[in-house]
N, C-alpha and C positions, 0 to 999 in steps of 0.2 A: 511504565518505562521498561523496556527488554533488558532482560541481564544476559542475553547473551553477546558477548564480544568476541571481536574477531580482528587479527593482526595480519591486512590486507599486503600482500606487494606489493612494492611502489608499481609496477606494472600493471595491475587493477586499480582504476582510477574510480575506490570506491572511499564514502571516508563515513565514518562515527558524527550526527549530531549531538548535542547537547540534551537532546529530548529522547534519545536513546534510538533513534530512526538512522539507517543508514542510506546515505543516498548516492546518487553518480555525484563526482567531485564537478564543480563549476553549476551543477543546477537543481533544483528540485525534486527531483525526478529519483522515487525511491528504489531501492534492493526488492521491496516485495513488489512493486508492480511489474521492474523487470522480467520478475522471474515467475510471477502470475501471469501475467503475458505469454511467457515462453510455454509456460504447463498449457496450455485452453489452443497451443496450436501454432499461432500467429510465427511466422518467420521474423528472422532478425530486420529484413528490411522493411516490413508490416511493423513490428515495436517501432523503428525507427519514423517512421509516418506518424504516427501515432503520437509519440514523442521528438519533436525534431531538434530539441537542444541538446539531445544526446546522440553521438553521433556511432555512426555504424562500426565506427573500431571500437569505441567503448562499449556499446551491443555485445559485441563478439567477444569479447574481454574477458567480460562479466559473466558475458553466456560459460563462456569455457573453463571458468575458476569457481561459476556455480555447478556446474557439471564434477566437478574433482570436488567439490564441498556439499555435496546435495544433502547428506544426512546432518550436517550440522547448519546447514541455510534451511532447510524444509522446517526442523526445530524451531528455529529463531521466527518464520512467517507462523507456524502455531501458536507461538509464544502471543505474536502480535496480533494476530485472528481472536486470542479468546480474550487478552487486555481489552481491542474494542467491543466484543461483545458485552464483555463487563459493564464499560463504560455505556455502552447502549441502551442496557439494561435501567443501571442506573441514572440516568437521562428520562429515561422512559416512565420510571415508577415517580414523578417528584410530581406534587401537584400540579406545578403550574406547565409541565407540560402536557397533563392528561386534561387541563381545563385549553389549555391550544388546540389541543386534539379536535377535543367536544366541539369548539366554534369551527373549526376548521371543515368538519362532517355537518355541523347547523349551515354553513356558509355554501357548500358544495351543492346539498341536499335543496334551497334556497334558488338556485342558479340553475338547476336541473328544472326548476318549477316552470320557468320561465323560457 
């Protein structure tokens, strides 16, 4: 879970879940994709395509209160980059996923035969 927080104004229509994920208020649609999105290029009407339960004003919003918070929003997606790495990791080393693995590459390998 992210420890860092942030006390949005009411005019960013951004809110705190319970799972430490910050999302657009009214839908799924989280802080870090927004603003991964925005880094890699994509214009606010391209996020908007992309995402269409969010709308172009809250785009624009968000875009412009991550712009005046960039050092402490860039933190918070670090924060959350290396948690799932973590979790990845861990995921990744437990047996019974490296024996899914195995059939998975037996089952591939199998299919290619043919």
């Amino acid at each position: 879970m992210n420890s860092i927080r942030f006390n949005f104004p009411h005019t960013v229509p951004l809110v705190h879940w319970e799972d430490g994920s910050i999302r657009v208020h009214g839908s799924r649609v989280t802080l870090h994709t927004i603003v991964t999105r925005f880094r890699v290029g994509d214009t606010l009407g391209e996020i908007h395509e992309g995402f269409p339960t969010v709308s172009l004003a809250q785009i624009n919003t968000i875009i412009d209160w991550y712009l005046h918070n960039q050092t402490e929003v860039d933190a918070y997606i670090e924060q959350e980059d290396a948690e799932t790495e973590r979790i990845r990791q861990e995921i990744e080393s437990t047996p019974e996923y490296q024996a899914w693995r195995a059939e998975l590459h037996r089952r591939i390998a199998e299919l290619r035969k043919t």
